[in-house]
C-alpha positions in Angstrom: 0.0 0.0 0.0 1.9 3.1 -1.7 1.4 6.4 0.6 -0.3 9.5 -0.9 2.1 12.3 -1.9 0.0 14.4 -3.9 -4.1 15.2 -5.1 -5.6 16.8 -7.8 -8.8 17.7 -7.0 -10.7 19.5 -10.4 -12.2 18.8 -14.0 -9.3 17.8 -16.4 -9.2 20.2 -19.4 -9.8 17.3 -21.4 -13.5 16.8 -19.8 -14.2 20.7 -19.4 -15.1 21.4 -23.2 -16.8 25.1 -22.3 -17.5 24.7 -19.3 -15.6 26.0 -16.4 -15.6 25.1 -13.8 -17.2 27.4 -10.5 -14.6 26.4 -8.3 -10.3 26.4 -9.1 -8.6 23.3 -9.5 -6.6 22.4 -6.6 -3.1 20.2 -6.0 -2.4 19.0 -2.9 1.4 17.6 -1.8 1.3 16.1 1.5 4.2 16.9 2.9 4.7 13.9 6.1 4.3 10.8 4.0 7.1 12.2 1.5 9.1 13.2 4.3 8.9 10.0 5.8 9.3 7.9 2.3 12.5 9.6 1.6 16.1 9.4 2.6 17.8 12.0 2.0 17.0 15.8 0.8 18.0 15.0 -3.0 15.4 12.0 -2.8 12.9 14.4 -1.2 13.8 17.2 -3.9 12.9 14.3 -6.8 9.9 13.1 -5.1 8.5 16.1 -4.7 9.5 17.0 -8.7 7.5 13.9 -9.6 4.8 14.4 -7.4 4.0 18.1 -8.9 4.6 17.0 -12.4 2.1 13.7 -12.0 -0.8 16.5 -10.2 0.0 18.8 -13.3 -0.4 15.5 -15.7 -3.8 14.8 -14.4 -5.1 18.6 -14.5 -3.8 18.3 -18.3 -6.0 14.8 -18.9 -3.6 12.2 -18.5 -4.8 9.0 -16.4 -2.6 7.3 -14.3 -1.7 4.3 -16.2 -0.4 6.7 -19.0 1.6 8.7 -16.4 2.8 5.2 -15.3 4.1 4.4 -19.2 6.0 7.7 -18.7 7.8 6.9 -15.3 5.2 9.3 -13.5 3.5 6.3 -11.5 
């Protein structure tokens, strides 16, 4: 059981066509579990790198077994 770094909470701009949206999309990065997961600052530093990238993903429409194929699991 993998912990939770990071959320997006929104509508993908893939499903949004013209609508928007009444409230703004938010990413959350939960800060304990990575500090806990990782060993050193450099591994934090990457973590959290891949954590923001793979909440951007989503918010851009990509699912999470394409952000898997692209080493963004």
């Amino acid at each position: 059981d993998e912990a939770l770094y990071g959320l997006y909470d929104g509508v993908p701009l893939t499903e949004r066509g013209g609508y928007v949206p009444p409230l703004p999309d938010v990413i959350t990065i939960f800060q304990n579990p990575l500090q806990d997961g990782c060993r050193s600052l450099e591994q934090l530093k990457d973590e959290v790198r891949k954590t923001v990238m793979h909440e951007l993903a989503h918010y851009f429409g990509f699912s999470d077994i394409e952000l898997q194929d692209l080493g963004l699991g």
